[in-house]
TORZAZA-233514 format. One record per residue (C-alpha): x, y negated, z; residue number from 1. Coordinates in pm, 1 decimal. Example, Ala and Ser with C-alpha at 12.3 -4.5 7.8 and 13.67 -1.06 7.14 Angstrom:
// residues 2
[atom [1230.0 450.0 780.0] 1] [atom [1367.0 106.0 714.0] 2] 
***
This chain:
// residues 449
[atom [3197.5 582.4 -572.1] 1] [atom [2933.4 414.5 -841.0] 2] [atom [2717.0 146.7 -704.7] 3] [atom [2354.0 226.0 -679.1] 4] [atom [2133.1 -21.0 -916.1] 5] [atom [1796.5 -51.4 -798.8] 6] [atom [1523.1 -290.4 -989.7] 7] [atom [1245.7 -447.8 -783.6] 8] [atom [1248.4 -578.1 -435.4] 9] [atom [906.8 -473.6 -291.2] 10] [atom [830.5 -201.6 -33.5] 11] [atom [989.1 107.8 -243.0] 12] [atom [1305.9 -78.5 -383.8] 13] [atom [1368.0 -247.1 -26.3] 14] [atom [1350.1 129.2 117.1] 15] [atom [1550.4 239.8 -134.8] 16] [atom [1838.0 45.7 -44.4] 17] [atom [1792.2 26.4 333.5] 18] [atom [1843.1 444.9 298.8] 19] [atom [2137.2 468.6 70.6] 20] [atom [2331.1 165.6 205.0] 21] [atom [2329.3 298.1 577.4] 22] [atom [2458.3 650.1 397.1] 23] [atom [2717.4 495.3 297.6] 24] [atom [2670.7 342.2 -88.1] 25] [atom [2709.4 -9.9 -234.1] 26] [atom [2370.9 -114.5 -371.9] 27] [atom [2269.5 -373.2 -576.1] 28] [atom [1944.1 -495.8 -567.0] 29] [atom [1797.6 -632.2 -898.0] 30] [atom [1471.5 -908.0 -842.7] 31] [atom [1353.2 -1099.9 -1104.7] 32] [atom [1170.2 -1349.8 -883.1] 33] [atom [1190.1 -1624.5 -797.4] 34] [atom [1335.8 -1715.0 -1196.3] 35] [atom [1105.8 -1514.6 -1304.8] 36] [atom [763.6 -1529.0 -1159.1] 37] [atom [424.8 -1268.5 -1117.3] 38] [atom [17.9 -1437.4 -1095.1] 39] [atom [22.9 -1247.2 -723.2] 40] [atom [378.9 -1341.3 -510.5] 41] [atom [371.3 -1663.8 -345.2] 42] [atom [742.9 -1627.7 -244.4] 43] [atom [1069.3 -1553.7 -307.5] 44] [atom [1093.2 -1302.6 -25.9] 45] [atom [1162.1 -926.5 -64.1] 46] [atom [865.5 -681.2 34.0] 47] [atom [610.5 -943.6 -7.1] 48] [atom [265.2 -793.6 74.3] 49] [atom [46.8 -938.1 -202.7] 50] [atom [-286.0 -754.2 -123.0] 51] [atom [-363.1 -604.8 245.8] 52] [atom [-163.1 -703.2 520.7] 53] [atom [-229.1 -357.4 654.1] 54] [atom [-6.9 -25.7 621.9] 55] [atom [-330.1 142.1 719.8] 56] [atom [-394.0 446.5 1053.2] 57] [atom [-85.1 481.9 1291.5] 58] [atom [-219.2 750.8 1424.7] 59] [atom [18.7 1029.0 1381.0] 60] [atom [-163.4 1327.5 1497.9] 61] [atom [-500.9 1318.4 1281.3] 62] [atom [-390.4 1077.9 980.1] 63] [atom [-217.4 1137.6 706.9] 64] [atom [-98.3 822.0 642.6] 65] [atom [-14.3 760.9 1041.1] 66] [atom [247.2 1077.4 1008.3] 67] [atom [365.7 930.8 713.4] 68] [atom [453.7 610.6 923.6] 69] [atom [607.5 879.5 1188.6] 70] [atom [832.5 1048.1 919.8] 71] [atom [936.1 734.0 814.4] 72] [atom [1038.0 600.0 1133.1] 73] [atom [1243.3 922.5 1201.3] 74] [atom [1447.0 879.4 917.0] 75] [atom [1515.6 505.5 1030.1] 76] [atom [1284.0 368.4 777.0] 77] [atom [1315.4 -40.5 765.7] 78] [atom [987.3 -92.8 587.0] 79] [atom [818.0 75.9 964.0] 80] [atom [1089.1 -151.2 1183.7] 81] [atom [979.2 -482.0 1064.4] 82] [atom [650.4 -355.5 1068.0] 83] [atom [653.7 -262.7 1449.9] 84] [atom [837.8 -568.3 1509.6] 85] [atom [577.2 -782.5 1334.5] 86] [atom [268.5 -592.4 1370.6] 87] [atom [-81.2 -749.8 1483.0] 88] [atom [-377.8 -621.8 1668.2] 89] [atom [-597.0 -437.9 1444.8] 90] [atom [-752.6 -152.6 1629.6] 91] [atom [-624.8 169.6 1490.9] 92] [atom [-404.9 35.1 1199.1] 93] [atom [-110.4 -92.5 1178.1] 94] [atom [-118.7 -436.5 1027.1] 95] [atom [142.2 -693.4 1010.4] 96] [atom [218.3 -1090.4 963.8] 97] [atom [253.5 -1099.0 591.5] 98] [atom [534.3 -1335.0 576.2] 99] [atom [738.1 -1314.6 852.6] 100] [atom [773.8 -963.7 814.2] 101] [atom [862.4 -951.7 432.8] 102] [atom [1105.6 -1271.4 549.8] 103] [atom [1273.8 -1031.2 821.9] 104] [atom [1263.9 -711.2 585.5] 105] [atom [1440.3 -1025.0 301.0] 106] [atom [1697.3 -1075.1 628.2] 107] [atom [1792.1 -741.0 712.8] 108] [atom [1877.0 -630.5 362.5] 109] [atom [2097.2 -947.2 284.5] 110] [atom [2298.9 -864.5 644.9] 111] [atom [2335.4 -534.0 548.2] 112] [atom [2713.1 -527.8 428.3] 113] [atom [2662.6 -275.4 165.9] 114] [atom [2401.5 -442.2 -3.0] 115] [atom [2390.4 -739.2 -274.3] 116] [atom [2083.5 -904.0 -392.4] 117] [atom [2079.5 -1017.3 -771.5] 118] [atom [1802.6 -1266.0 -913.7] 119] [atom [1751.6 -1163.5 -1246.2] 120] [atom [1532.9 -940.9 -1458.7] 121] [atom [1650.4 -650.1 -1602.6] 122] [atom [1463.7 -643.8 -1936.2] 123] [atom [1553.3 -295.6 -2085.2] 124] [atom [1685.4 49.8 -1968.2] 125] [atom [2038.8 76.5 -1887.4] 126] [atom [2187.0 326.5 -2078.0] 127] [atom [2436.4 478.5 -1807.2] 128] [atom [2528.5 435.6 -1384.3] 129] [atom [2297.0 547.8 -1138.9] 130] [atom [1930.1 375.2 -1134.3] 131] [atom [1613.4 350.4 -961.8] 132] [atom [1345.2 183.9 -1113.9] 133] [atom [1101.8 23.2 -840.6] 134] [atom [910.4 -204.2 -1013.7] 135] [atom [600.4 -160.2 -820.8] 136] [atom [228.6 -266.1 -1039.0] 137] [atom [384.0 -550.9 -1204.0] 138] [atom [679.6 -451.3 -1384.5] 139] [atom [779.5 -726.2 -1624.8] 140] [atom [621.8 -667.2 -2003.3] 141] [atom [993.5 -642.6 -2146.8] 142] [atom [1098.1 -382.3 -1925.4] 143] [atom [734.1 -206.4 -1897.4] 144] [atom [748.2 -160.3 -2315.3] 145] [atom [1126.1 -47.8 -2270.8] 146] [atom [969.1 232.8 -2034.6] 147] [atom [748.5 301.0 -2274.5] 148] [atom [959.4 374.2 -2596.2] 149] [atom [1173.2 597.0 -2367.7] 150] [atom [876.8 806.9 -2241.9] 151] [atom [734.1 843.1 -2560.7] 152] [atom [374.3 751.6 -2465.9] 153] [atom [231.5 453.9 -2313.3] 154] [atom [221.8 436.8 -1944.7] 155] [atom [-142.0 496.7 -1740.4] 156] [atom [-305.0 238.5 -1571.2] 157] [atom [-601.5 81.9 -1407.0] 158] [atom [-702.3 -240.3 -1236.9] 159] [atom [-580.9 -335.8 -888.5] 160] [atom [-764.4 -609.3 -711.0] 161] [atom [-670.6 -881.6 -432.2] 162] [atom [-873.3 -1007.9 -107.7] 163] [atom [-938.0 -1347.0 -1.4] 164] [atom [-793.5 -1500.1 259.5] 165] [atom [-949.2 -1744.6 483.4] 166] [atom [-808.8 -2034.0 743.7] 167] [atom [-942.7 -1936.2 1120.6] 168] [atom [-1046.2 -2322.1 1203.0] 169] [atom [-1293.4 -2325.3 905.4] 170] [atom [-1490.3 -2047.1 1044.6] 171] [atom [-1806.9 -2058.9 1238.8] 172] [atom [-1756.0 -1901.7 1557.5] 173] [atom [-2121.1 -1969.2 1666.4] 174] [atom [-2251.0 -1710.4 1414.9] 175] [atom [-1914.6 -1495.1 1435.0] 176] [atom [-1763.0 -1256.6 1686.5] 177] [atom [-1433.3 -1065.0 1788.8] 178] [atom [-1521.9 -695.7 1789.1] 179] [atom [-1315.5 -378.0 1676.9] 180] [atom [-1559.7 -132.3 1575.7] 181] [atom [-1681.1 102.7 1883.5] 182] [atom [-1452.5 -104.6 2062.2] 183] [atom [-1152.6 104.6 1952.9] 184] [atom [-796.5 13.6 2087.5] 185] [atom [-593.8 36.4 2419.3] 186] [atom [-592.5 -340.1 2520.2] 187] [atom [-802.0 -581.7 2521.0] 188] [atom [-651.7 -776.9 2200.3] 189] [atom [-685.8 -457.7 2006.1] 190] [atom [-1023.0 -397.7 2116.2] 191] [atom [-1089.1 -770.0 1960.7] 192] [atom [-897.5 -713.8 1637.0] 193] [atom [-1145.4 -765.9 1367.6] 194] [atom [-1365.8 -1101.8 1336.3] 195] [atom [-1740.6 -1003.8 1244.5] 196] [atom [-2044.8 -1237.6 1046.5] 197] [atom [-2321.3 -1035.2 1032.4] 198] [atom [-2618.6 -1061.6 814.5] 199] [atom [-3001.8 -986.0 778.2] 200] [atom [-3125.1 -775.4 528.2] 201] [atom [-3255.5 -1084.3 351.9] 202] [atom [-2932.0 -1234.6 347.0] 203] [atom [-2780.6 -891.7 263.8] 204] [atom [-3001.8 -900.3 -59.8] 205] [atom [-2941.6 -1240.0 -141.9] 206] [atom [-2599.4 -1163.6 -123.2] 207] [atom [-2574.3 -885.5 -337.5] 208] [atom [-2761.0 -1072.4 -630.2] 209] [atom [-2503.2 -1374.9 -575.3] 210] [atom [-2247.7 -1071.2 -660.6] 211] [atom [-2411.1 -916.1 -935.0] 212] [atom [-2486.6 -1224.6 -1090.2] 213] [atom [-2100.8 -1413.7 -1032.4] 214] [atom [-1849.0 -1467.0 -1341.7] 215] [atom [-1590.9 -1198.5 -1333.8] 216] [atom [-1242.2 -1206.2 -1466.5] 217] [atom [-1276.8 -1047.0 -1856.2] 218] [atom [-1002.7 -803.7 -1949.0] 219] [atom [-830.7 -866.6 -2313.0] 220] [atom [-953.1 -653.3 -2622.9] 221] [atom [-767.1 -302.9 -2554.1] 222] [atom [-764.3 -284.0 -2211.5] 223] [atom [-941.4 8.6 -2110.8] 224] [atom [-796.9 117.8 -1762.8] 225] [atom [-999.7 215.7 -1489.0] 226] [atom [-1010.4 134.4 -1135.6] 227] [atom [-919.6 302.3 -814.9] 228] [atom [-1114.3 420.6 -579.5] 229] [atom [-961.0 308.0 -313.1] 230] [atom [-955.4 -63.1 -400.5] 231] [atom [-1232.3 -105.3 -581.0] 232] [atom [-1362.7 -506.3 -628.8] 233] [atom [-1686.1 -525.4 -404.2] 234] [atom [-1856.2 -599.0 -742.5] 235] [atom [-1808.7 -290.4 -867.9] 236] [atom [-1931.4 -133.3 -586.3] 237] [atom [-2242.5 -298.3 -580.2] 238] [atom [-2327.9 -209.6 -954.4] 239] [atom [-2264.1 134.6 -832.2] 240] [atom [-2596.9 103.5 -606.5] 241] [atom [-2694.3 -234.4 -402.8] 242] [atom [-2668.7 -30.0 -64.0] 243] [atom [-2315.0 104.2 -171.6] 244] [atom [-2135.5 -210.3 16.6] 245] [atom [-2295.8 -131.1 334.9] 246] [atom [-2204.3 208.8 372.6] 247] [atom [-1823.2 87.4 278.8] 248] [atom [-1692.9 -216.7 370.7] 249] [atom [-2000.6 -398.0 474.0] 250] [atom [-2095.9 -120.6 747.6] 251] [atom [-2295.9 -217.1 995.4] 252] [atom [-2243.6 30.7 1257.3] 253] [atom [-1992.9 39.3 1597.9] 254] [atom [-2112.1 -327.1 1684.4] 255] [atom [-2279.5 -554.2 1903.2] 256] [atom [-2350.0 -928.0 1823.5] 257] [atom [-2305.2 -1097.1 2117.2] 258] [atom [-2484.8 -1433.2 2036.9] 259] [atom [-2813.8 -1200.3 1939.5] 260] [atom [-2745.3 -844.6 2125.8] 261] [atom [-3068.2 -692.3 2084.9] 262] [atom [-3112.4 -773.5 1735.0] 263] [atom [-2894.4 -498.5 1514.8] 264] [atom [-2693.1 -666.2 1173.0] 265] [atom [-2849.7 -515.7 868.1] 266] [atom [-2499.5 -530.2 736.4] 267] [atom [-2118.5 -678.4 887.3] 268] [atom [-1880.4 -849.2 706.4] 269] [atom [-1482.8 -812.1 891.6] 270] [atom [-1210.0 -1025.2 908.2] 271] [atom [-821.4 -913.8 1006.3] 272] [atom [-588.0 -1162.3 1161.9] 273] [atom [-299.3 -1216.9 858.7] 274] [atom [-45.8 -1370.7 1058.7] 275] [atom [48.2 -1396.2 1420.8] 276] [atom [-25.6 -1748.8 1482.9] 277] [atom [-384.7 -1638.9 1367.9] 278] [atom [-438.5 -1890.6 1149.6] 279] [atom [-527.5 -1693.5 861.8] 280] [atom [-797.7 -1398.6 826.8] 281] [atom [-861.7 -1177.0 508.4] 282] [atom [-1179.5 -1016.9 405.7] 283] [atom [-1116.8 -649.4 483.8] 284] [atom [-1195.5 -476.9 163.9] 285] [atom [-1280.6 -763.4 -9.5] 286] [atom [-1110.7 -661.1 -329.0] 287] [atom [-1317.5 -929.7 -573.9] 288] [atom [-1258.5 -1004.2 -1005.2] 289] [atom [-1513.0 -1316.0 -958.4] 290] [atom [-1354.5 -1639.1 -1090.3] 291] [atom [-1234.3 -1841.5 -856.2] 292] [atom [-1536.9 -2121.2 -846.7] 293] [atom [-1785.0 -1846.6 -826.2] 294] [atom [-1588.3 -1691.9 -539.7] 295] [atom [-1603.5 -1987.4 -315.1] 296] [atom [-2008.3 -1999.2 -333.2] 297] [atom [-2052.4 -1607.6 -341.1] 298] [atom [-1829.1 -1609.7 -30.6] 299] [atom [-2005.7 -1924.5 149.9] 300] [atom [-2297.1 -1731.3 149.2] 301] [atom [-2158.0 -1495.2 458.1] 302] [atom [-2295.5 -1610.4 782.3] 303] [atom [-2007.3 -1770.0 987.5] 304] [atom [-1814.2 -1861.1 623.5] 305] [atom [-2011.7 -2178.4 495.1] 306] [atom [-1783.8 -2398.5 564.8] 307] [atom [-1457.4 -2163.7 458.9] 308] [atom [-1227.4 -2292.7 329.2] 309] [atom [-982.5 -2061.4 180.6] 310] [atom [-579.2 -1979.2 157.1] 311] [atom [-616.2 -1734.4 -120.1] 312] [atom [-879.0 -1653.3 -333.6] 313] [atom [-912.2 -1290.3 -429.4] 314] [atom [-721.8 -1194.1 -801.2] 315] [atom [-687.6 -908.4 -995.7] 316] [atom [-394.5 -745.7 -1234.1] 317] [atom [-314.5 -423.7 -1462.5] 318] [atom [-143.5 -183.8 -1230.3] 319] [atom [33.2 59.3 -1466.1] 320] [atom [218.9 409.1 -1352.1] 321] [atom [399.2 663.9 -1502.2] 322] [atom [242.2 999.9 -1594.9] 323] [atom [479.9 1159.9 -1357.5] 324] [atom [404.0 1526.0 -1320.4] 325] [atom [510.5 1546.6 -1701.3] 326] [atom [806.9 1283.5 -1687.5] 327] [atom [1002.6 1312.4 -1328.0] 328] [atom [1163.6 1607.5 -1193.7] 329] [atom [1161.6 1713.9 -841.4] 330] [atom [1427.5 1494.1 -760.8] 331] [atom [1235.8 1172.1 -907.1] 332] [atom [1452.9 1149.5 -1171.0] 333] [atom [1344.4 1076.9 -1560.5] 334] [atom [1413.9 1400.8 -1746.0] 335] [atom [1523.3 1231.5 -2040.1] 336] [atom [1737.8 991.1 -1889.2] 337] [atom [1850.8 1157.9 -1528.8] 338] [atom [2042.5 854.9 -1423.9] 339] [atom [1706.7 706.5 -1344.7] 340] [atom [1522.1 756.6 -1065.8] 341] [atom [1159.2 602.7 -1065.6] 342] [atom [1034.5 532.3 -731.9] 343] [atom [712.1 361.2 -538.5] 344] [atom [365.8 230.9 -691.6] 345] [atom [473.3 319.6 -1055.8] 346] [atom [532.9 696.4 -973.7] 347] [atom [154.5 692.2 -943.5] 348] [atom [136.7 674.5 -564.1] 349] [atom [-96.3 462.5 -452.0] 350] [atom [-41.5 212.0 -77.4] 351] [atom [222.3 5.9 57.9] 352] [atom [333.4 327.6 286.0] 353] [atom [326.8 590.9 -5.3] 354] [atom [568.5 306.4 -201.9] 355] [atom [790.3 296.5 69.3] 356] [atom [797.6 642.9 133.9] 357] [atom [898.1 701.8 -203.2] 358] [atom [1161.0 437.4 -239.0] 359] [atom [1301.5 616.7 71.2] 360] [atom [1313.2 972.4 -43.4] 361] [atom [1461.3 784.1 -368.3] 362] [atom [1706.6 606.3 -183.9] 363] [atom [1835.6 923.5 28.4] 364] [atom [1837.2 1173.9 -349.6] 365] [atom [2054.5 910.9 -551.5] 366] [atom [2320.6 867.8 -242.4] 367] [atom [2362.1 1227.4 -189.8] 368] [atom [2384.9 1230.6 -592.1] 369] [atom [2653.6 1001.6 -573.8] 370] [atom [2812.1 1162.0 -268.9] 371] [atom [2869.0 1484.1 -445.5] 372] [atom [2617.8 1647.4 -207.4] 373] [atom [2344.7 1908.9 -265.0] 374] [atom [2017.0 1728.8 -110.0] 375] [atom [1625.0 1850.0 -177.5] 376] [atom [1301.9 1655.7 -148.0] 377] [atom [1132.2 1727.2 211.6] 378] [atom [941.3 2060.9 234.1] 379] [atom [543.8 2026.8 109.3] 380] [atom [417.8 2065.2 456.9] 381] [atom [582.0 1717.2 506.8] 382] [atom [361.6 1405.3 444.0] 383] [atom [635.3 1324.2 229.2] 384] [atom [715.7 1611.0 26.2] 385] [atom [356.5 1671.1 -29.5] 386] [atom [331.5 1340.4 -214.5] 387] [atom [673.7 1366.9 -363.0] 388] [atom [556.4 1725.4 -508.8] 389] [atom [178.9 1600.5 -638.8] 390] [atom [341.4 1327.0 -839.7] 391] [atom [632.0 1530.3 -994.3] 392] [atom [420.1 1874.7 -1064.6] 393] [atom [134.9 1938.8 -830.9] 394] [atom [-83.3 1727.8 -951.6] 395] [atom [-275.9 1802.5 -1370.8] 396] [atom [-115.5 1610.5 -1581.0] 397] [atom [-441.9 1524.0 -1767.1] 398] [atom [-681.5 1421.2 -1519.7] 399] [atom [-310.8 1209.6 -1338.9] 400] [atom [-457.2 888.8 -1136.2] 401] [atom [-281.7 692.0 -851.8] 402] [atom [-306.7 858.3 -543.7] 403] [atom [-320.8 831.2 -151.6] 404] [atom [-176.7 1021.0 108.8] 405] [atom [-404.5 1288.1 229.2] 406] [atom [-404.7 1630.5 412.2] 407] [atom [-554.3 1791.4 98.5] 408] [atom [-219.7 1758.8 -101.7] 409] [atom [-90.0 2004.3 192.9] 410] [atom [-31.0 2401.9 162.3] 411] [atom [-339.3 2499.8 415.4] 412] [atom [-335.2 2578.6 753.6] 413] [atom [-394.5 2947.3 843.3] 414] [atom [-684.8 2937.8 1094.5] 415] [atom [-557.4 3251.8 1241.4] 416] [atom [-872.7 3463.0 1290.1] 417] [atom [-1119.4 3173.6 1339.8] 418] [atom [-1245.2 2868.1 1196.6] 419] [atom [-1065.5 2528.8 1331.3] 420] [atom [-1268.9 2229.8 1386.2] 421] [atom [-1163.0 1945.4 1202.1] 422] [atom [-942.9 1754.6 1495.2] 423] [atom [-735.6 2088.0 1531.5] 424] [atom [-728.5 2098.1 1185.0] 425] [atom [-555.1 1819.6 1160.3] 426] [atom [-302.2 1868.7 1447.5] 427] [atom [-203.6 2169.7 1354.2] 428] [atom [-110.1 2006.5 982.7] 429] [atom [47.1 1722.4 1195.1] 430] [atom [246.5 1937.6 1466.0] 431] [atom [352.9 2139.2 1149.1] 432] [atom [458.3 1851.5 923.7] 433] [atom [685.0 1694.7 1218.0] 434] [atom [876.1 2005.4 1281.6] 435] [atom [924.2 2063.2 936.0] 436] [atom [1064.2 1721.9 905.1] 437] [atom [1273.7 1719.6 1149.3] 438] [atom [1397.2 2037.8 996.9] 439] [atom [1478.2 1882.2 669.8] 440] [atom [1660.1 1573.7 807.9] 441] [atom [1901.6 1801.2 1020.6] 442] [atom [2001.8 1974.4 733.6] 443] [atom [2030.8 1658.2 543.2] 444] [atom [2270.9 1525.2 828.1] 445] [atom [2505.0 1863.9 822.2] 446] [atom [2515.5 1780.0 450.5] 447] [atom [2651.3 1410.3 477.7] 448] [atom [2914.8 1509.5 749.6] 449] 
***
């Protein structure tokens, strides 16, 4: 049997090759650090989070991303493992210790005894074997314009930005609070997840005119991309309207101060633990483009952070994707070169979880490929093949941008007769998705035997 090549180690490629190794095929995994270095991974480790340290809702029965998480941990998914393993409070979501869980993902994989890890870059196309190409936002410029030639037209993109992350001791605790918002979460830890500084509307102001008025990060002449939405820098958002931040990240509401509980924060800036010795805290959707020295003062300015001092400082890069719908098939693969699969962020799925998901469903098509077996995507009532058919069909080509999980990329629910409210709504997409999963992966298993 051919060995399965796959380039990247992040949360798709690392997927990719937990799935077709425990079928049965000898993978190679192909990562160009720590020779060959990006501005955003600190490490050498495999499935390094470089953004969030959150996967996002785990709740499986009225989030779409939550069932993902379920699908994936029915098909033995290691990216959700070492994520339960390593996961911190954080309310609803399901959020992890950065390192030690992209250490323990780096662990597994090397253990595994079908596996082999290569450190090197892989700078153009390879003209023949069997492929998946997993290199995430920040494929390498060498292999990105190799993509490119082959495709025909250059790849999309937009900008992807990066949160700060602060050290817990340099925090103010006098001024700041443990609170999850309306208290959410079953214990007591959860129900304390998120670290608030809240501010006055006077300090809200002066905060957004800090913002406005910051250096930002200047793209190079030709570089046009866009953002998206879903990580947008918090400077952006407040040239989109100086109240925009505190209906988004900034929102006030589902909290009591208890140094001052009678007096209501005009606005509430969170913090999520980032490890599990709860050291370090990141700015939850703190996305930023300010230069670094005008990051520190903007920052300072929060009530609680004025003597922060900071483990990261927020970044941002060009996050390019393939126009999928036009250039994948249904089985991921790159119609003009079929021995490549493209899986994860570069698809144009957007999330740590979507990646992974994808580099799963890669990982499971190329073994059964290789196998000599007949094997189809999951059916689009699935989390998973509802994403897998957006970004190789359903979505319009044209109008193509990265894109979450979300119930709306489902076939819709007949209401039978009546209108559902929203909650059943989603159930009833949720209750339908699982069976239809576990549909699809007993088939899959009568397949392999």
């Amino acid at each position: 049997m051919q060995e399965l090549h796959i380039v990247g180690g992040g949360m798709a490629g690392c997927e990719a090759a937990w799935q077709a190794a425990n079928l049965g095929v000898k993978v190679v995994i192909h990562e160009m650090r720590p020779k060959t270095g990006t501005f955003a991974h600190q490490t050498e480790y495999l499935a390094e989070m470089v953004c969030s340290n959150s996967f996002r809702s785990d709740d499986d029965e009225q989030n779409a991303v939550g069932l993902l998480h379920w699908e994936m941990r029915a098909a033995g998914g290691l990216i959700m493992q070492m994520a339960d393993r390593h996961a911190l409070p954080a309310g609803g979501a399901l959020a992890v210790d950065r390192d030690a869980f992209a250490q323990a993902v780096t662990e597994m994989l090397l253990q595994h005894r079908n596996i082999t890890l290569s450190r090197d870059e892989i700078r153009t196309l390879p003209d023949s074997g069997c492929w998946i190409i997993a290199t995430g936002p920040l494929t390498s410029d060498a292999l990105g314009q190799a993509i490119a030639a082959q495709t025909g037209r250059e790849a999309l993109a937009f900008f992807d930005a990066i949160a700060p992350i602060v050290y817990f001791d340099s925090i103010d605790m006098s001024r700041a609070w443990f609170q999850s918002r309306y208290d959410k979460g079953e214990t007591e830890e959860e129900r304390k997840a998120y670290l608030n500084c809240p501010m006055t509307r006077d300090q809200y102001e002066a905060f957004i005119d800090a913002l406005l008025a910051a250096e930002k990060t200047e793209f190079h002449e030709g570089e046009t991309a866009g953002y998206f939405d879903g990580c947008l820098p918090i400077e952006v958002m407040a040239e989109r309207g100086r109240e925009t931040l505190r209906h988004g990240p900034m929102k006030p509401v589902g909290l009591t101060n208890p140094h001052a509980p009678d007096d209501k924060p005009y606005a509430v800036v969170q913090l999520r633990r980032d490890n599990a010795l709860g050291t370090l805290y990141n700015i939850v959707g703190f996305q930023t483009k300010m230069k670094y020295g005008a990051q520190t003062t903007v920052l300072k300015m929060i009530p609680g952070l004025e003597g922060a001092s900071f483990a990261r400082l927020g970044g941002i890069h060009r996050n390019t994707f393939l126009n999928s719908p036009t250039l994948l098939d249904d089985q991921m693969r790159l119609r003009s070169m079929p021995h490549l699969r493209f899986a994860g962020q570069i698809t144009g799925v957007e999330g740590y979880v979507e990646s992974a998901a994808m580099g799963l469903l890669a990982g499971r098509l190329a073994a059964a490929e290789l196998k000599g077996l007949a094997s189809l995507p999951p059916p689009r009532e699935t989390a998973m093949g509802a994403l897998v058919h957006h970004i190789t069909g359903g979505a319009e080509a044209k109008t193509f941008q990265p894109m979450n999980v979300n119930f709306g990329l489902f076939p819709p629910i007949d209401a039978k007769g009546g209108r559902r409210g929203r909650r059943d709504r989603y159930r009833a997409y949720t209750d339908r998705a699982k069976a239809a999963f576990e549909a699809w992966l007993c088939a899959e298993g009568r397949d392999a035997a």
